[in-house]
N, C-alpha and C positions, 0 to 999 in steps of 0.2 A: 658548791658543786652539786649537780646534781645524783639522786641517788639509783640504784642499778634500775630499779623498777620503773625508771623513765624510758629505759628502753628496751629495744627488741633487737633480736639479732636476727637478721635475714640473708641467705646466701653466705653468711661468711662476716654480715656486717654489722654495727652498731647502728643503730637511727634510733632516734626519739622515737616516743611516740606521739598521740594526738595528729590534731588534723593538720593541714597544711595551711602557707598563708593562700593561697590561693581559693580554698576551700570557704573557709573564714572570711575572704572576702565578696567572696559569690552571695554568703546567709547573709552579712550587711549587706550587699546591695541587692537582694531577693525582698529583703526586709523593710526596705525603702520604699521600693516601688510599690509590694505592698500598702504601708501609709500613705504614699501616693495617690494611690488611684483608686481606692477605697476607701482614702480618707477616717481613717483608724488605726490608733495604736498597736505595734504589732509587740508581741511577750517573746512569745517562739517561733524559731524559722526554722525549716527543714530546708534542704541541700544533698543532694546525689553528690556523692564525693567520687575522685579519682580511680577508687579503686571497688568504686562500683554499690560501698555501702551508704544507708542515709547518716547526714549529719546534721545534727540538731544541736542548736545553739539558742542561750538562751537572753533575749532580749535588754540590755541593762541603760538602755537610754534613747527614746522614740520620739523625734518633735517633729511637727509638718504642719503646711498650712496648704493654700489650694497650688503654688505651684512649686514648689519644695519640700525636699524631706531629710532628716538627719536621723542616722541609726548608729549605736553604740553597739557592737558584743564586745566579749573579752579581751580581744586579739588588736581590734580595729575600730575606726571609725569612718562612716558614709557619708556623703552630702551628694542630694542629687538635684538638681534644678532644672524643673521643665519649661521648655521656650515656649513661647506663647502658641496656637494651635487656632488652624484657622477654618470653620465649620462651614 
């Protein structure tokens, strides 16, 4: 079980703390695109979270080549794959 310092109490309420899944899933797929389209490993992502602060998360597994990308953080994992593009 988890211990008191995990959380907060807001209005009345208990909640975790940390970020949300939503959040966490924005820096994997910020982080993606990223190696995407710059074709380089990313460590750290930043992310404007919900409630208006940055979150920063930090990078634990980056692979891509020219038209896909795969990003690891703590929470979650990415896979993005771009259709072919026609100039």
């Amino acid at each position: 079980m988890a211990e008191d310092d995990d959380y907060v109490y807001y209005n009345g309420r208990k909640l975790r703390k940390g970020f949300t899944t939503g959040t966490t899933a924005t820096g994997a797929t910020v982080a993606a695109l990223q190696a995407l389209l710059k074709q380089q490993e990313q460590v750290i992502v930043e992310v404007n979270a919900a409630n208006g602060k940055r979150a920063r998360f930090d990078v634990e597994e980056c692979t891509f080549d020219h038209d896909h990308a795969s990003v690891a953080i703590k929470k979650m994992v990415v896979m993005i794959k771009m259709p072919p593009m026609e100039c």
